[in-house]
KEDRENSE-923338 format. One record per atom (N, C-alpha, C): x, y, z. Coordinates in steps of 0.2 Angstrom, whole numbers, plus 5000, padded with zeros to 4 digits. Atoms other than C-alpha are relative to their C-alpha. Example, Ala and Ser with C-alpha at 12.3 -4.5 7.8 and 13.67 -1.06 7.14 Angstrom:
<sites>
500449945000
506249785039
500450065000
499649944999
506849955036
499650055003
</sites>
This chain:
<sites>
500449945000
500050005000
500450065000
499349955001
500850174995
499650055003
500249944997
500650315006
499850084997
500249945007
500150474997
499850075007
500249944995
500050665008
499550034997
500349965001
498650755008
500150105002
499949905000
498750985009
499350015001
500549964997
497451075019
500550095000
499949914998
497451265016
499450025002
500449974996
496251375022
499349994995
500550035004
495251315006
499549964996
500150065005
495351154998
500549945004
499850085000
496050975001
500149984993
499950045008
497050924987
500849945004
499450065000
498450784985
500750044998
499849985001
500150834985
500449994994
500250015005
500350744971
500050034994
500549975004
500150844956
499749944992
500350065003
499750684946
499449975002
500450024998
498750614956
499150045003
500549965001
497750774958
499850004995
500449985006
497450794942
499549924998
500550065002
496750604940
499750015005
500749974997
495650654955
499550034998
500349925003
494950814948
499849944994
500450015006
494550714931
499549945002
500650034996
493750554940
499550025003
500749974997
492750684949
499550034998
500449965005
492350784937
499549984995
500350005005
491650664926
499349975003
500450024995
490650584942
499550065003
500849974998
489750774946
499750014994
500549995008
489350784927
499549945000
500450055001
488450624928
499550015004
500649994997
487550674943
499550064999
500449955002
487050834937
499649984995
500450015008
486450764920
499549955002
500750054995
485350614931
499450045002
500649974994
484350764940
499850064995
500249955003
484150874925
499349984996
500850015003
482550764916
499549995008
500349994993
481750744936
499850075000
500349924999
481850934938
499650044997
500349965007
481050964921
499349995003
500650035000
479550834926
499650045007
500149964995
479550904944
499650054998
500049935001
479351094937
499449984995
500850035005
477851014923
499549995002
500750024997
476750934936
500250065007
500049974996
477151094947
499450074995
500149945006
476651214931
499149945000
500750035003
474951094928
499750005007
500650004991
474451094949
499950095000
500349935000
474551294948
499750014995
500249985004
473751294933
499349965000
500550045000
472251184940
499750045004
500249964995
472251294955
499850065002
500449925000
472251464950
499750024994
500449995008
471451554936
500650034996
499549995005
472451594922
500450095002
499649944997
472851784927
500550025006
499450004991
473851734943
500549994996
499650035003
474951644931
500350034996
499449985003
475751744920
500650015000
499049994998
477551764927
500049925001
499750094996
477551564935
499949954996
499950065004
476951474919
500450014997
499649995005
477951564907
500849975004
499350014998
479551544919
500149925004
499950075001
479151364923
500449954992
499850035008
479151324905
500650034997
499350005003
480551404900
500649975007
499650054996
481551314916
499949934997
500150085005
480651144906
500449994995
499850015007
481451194890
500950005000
499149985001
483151254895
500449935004
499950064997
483251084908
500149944994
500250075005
482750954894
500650044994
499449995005
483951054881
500650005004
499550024995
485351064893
500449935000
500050094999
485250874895
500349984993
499750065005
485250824878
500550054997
499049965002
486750964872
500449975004
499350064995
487850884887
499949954996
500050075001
487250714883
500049974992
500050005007
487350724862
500650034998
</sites>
């Protein structure tokens, strides 16, 4: 087993390493991109059955700031995904 140091500053925890930092950094990087891109079609659907409960609840004149800014959060979420993901 090889010992390896880690460096605390007042802002980050990295490896001293700089090889092995940087294979950290890309490991993890491709690990939050995967997790962001799993919660981007859920947030869409969330924001969709939120945009059709206010849209059953109040009358359409309440709504015109929260549906249009739902739907454009639906559009920009669901294109997001498939640009990353294509």
């Amino acid at each position: 087993m090889e010992h390896t140091t880690v460096c605390v500053n007042k802002y980050t925890l990295q490896f001293e390493d700089a090889n092995l930092e940087a294979s950290f950094q890309a490991f993890s990087h491709t690990r939050k991109k995967t997790l962001w891109l799993r919660s981007l079609i859920p947030a869409a659907i969330s924001h969709l059955v939120f945009a059709w409960g206010d849209s059953l609840e109040h009358d359409p004149s309440r709504l015109q700031v929260t549906l249009p800014a739902r739907l454009l959060l639906i559009v920009m979420q669901c294109s997001t995904y498939f640009l990353v993901k294509w």
